[in-house]
ZARO-262069 format. One line per field, with one value per residue (C-alpha): residue in one letter; y negated, z, x. Coordinates in steps of 0.5 Angstrom, whole numbers, plus 500, padded with zeros to 3 digits. Layout:
REM ZARO-262069
r	c(a ...)
Y	c(Y ...)
Z	c(Z ...)
X	c(X ...)
END
This chain:
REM ZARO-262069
r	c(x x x x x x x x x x x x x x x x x x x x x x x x x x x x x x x x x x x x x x x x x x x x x x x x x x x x x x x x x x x x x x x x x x x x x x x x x x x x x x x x x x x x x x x x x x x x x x x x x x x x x x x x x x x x x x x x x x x x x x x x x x x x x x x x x x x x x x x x x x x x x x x x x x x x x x x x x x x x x x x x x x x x x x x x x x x x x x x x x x x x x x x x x x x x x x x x x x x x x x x x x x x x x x x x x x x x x x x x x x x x x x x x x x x x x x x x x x x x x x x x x x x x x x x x x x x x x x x x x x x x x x x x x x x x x x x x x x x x x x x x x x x x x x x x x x x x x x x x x x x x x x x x x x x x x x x x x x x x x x x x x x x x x x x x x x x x x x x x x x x x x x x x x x x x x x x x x x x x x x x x x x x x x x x x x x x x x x x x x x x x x x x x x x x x x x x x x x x x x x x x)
Y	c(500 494 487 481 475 467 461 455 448 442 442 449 458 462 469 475 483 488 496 497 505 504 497 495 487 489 481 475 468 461 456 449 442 443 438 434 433 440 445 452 458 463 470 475 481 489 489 482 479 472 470 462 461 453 451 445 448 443 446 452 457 456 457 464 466 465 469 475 474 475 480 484 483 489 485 483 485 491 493 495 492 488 493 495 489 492 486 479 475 468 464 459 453 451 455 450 453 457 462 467 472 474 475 477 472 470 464 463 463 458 454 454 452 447 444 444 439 433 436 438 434 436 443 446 444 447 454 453 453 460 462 459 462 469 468 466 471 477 477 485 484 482 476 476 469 469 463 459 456 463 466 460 461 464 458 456 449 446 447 445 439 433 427 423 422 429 427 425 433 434 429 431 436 433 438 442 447 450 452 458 463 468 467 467 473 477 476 477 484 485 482 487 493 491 491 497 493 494 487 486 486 481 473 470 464 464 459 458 451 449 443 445 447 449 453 459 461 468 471 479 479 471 465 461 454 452 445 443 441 437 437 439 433 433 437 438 433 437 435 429 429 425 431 427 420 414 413 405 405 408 402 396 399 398 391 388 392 391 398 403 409 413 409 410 418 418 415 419 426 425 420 420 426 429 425 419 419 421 417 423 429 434 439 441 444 436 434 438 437 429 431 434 428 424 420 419 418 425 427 424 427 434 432 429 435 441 438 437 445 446 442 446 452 450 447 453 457 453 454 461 462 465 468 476 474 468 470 465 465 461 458 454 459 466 462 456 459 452 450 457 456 450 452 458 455 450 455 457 455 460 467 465 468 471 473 467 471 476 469 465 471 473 470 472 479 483 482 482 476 476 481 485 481 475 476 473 478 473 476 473 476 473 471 475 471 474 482 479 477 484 487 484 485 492 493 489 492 499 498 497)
Z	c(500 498 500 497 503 500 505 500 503 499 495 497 497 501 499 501 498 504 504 508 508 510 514 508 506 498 496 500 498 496 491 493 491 487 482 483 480 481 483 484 486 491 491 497 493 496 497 500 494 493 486 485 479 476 472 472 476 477 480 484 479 476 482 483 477 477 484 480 475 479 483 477 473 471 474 480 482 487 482 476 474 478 479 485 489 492 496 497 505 505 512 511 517 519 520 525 530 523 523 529 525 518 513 506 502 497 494 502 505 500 500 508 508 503 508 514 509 512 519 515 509 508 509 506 500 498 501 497 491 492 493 486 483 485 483 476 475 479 479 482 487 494 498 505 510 516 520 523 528 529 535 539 538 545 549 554 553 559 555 547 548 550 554 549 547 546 540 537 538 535 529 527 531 534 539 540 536 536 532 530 532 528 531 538 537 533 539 545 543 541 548 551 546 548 555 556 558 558 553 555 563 563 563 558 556 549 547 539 539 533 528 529 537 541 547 549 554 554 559 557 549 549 548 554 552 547 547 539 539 533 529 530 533 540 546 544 542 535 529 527 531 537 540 546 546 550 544 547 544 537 536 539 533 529 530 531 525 521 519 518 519 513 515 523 521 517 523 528 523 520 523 531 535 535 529 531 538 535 528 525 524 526 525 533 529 528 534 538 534 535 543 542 539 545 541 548 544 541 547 549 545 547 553 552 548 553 559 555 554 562 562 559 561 568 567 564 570 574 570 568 577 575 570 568 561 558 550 546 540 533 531 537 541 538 537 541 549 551 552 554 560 561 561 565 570 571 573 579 584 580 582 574 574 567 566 563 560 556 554 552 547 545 538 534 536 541 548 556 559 565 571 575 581 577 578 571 565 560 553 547 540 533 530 523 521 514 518 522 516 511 517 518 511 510 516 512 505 509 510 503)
X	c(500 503 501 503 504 502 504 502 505 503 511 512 510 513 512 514 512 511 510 505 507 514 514 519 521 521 523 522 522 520 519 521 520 513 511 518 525 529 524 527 525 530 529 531 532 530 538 538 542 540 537 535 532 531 526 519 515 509 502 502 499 505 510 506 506 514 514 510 515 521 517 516 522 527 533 531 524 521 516 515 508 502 498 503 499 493 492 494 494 493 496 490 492 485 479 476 469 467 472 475 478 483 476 476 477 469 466 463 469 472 467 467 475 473 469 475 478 476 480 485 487 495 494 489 489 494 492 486 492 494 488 485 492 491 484 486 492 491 482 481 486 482 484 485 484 488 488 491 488 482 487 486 478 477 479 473 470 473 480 478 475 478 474 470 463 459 456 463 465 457 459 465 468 473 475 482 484 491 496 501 495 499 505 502 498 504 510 505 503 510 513 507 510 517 515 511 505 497 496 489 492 498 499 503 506 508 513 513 519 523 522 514 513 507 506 500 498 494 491 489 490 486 489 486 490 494 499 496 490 486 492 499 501 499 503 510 515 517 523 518 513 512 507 503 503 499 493 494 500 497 492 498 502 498 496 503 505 500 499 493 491 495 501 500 500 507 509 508 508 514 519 518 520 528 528 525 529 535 535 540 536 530 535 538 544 545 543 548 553 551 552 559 561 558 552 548 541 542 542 535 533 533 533 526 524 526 523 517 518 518 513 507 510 510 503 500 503 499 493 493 494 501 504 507 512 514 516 521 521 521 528 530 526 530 537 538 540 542 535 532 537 535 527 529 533 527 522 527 521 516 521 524 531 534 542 544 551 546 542 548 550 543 541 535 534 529 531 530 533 530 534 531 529 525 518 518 520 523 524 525 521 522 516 514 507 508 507 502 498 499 497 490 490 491 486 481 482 481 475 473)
END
């Protein structure tokens, strides 16, 4: 069984071609810079050989036909025909209050994701173009849905709804909804296989961090809270997100820079965070190169960011009356042990206690960081959405 895995961004398609039967990456990659100058596409072979190939990629049909192309190429491809596809799975980001599970893809469900446009602009747009791609190109494969803010549908009203008039919520449906729900759910039931532990029995806190971060707290296999909320800008301070913020200040920048609602959101999206605070990069490779150097707003920057980490996780402790597994994970989260110690350290006073040595060498691998005496278990779980999402797949379309 082979399931074809699209992650569609408005200049960008990940991919990546799963045998289901075996757990085998057949090829994986992306296609970048869509409709701009330079765009290419880079292709992880089944060898882990890389290919790029250059061309004018200007709309995503085009860029999956490009990924099909390479995927069934004599040179570099993994299979030797499409009908080798038996289904295609889609990360949609927001399935807003209509949507709590991965769904097979119809003319209903589309038209539904098309109405969570207007709370998700950027982002669904361009999950729509895939979807409409495979239609066009592969019309007897089904489709599957997987969102990302389906997980996080289990959270109380209390949690997801913020302080504003009722009929605002009633209106527009503002409220929080959460993301990285693939993610959270994915390294969650893994840290509990990984752990030995009953997952519909255990307190969690998921910590997701890199350039995009935000923490779940998970109380028997359901999300309960969730650091994102209307948007992926609440919670965490992120590569180029400011994450929580005074609204005042929003509405003051506004009138004293003279700026609307389109130029207040770049602001806040794209140029304020690690990027922001630092002005030298979103990447925290750069910032900790900068700090090395001694540049002291580098290292307001990751202080800012760590502790707001040590925050939420402290706070959802409190709010889940106690916690059983703290999972890291996401680029920083699997790679960076500097501000896992950090976080770790912090939370002493909860009985948090992991073995710093074994952390400082533990990049981006499955690991127990706790000892034997924390009452905490500390692990760290590489995230794999692209697995998360083949495998609702291959469970939906089983059932066909």
């Amino acid at each position: 069984m082979k399931i074809l895995v699209l992650n569609c961004g408005s200049s960008s398609v990940k991919y990546k071609l799963l045998d289901m039967m075996t757990n085998e990456v057949l090829g994986a990659g992306g296609v970048e810079k869509i409709g701009m100058k330079g765009s290419f596409l880079k292709h992880v072979r089944r060898d882990g050989k890389k290919v790029v190939l250059k061309g004018e990629i200007l709309e995503h049909q085009l860029a999956v036909e490009y990924i099909l192309g390479i995927l069934t190429s004599e040179k570099h491809g993994a299979i030797k025909s499409l009908e080798e596809i038996n289904a295609v799975g889609h990360r949609v980001v927001h399935g807003g209050e209509k949507f709590n599970s991965s769904v097979l893809i119809t003319e209903e469900v589309i038209h539904k994701i098309v109405e969570c446009i207007d709370i998700a602009p950027l982002h669904n747009p361009p999950n729509l173009a895939g979807i409409y791609a495979i239609n066009e190109l592969l019309p007897a494969v089904p489709q599957v849905a997987v969102f990302d803010t389906a997980f996080h549908q289990t959270m109380p009203e209390h949690a997801y709804m913020y302080g504003i008039p009722y009929s605002l919520y009633k209106k527009y449906g503002i409220r929080r909804y959460g993301f990285h729900g693939t993610s959270h759910r994915y390294v969650s039931k893994r840290a509990c296989e990984f752990l030995g532990l009953d997952y519909t029995k255990t307190k969690m806190i998921t910590a997701h961090i890199g350039n995009g971060a935000s923490i779940t707290a998970i109380e028997n296999g359901k999300s309960v809270d969730t650091s994102m909320g209307f948007t992926p800008i609440e919670g965490l301070m992120m590569g180029t997100r400011s994450g929580d913020v005074d609204l005042g200040v929003v509405t003051f920048l506004m009138e004293k820079e003279m700026i609307g609602s389109a130029s207040v959101s770049t602001l806040f999206n794209k140029h304020s965070g690690v990027l922001g605070v630092s002005g030298i990069s979103s990447d925290m490779r750069d910032i900790e190169n900068a700090i090395a150097e001694g540049n002291e707003r580098a290292k307001l920057a990751l202080d800012m960011y760590e502790y707001r980490i040590k925050k939420y996780v402290g706070s959802y402790a409190a709010a889940l009356g106690g916690v059983d597994v703290i999972v890291f994970t996401g680029g920083v989260g699997e790679n960076q042990t500097p501000t896992r110690e950090y976080v770790c350290t912090g939370l002493g006073f909860m009985g948090v206690k992991i073995d710093n040595e074994l952390n400082a060498k533990s990049r981006g691998v499955e690991v127990l960081l706790s000892t034997p005496e924390s009452t905490v278990k500390v692990v760290v779980i590489p995230t794999d959405e692209e697995f998360m999402i083949a495998s609702d797949t291959l469970e939906i379309i089983e059932k066909l």
